[in-house]
N, C-alpha and C positions, 0 to 999 in steps of 0.2 A: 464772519466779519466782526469786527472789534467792535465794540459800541462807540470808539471817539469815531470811527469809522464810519459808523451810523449817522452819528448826530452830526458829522462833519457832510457828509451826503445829503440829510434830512432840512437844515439850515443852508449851506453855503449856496446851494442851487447844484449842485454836483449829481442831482438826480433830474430826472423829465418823466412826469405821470406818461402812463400809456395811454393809448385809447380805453374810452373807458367803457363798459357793456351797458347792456339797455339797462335801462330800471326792474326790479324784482320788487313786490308787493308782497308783506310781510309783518302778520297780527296790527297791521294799521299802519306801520312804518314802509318807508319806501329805502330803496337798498340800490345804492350805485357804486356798482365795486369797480372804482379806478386805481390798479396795482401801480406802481410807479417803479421806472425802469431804473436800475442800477449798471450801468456794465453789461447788459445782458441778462441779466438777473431780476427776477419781478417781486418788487416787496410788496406783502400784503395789505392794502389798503381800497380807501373807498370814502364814501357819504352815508349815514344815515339821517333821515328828511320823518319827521311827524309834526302833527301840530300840539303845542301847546299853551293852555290859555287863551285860545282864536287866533295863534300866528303860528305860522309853518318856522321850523326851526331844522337847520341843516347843518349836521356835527360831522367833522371829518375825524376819521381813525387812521391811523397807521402803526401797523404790527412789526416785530420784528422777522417774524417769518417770510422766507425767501420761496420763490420758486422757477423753475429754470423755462419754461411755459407761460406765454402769455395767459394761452386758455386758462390751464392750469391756476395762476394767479387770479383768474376773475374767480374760479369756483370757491378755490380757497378763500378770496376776500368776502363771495357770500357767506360763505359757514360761518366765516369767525363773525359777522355783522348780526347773524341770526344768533351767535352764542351772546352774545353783547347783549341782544334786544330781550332772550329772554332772562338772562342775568339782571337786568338792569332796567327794564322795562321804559314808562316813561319818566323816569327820574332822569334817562342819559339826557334828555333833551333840556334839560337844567344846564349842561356843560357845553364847553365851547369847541374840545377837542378833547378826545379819547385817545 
C-alpha cells in the first residue's frame, strides 16, 4: 500500500478498528492491541495505557505493518507495543500518539 494510501485510509475514516483483544499486562503498562481493518487487511495497531505523574495516560499507536488475520494482527500488535515499551519505556506516555 502506497503511504497517500495509508494516510488516506488512516484520516478520511476509509478504515474501521476491529475488535479489539483483552488487555495484556506488561513491565507496568497495559497493552490493547486494536488492529484496524483495511479491505480485509489488519493494520497493526492498538493502546498503550500507564500511569504518569498520578494519571493514567492512554497513547494510541499505529504501524504500518499489515496482516491478513485478525488473530494474527492482535499478536503482531502486542509484539510491536512490547518493542515500543521497552524502547521507550515511560517517556512514551509524554506523547499523545505514536
Amino acid at each position: 500500500m502506497a503511504f497517500g494510501n495509508l494516510f488516506k485510509s488512516l484520516f478520511s475514516g476509509g478504515s474501521s478498528e476491529a475488535k479489539a483483544a483483552d488487555p495484556v499486562a506488561y513491565k507496568g503498562f497495559t497493552i490493547e492491541a486494536a488492529p484496524i481493518n483495511e479491505d480485509g487487511k489488519f493494520r497493526t495497531a492498538g493502546y498503550i495505557s500507564g500511569e504518569l505523574d498520578g494519571e493514567t495516560r492512554r497513547i494510541r499507536y499505529i504501524r504500518a505493518d499489515q496482516n491478513s488475520g485478525h488473530d494474527a494482527a492482535i499478536e503482531h500488535s502486542i509484539v510491536k507495543a512490547r518493542q515500543i515499551i521497552d524502547e521507550q519505556g515511560k517517556k512514551l506516555l509524554e506523547k499523545t500518539q505514536l
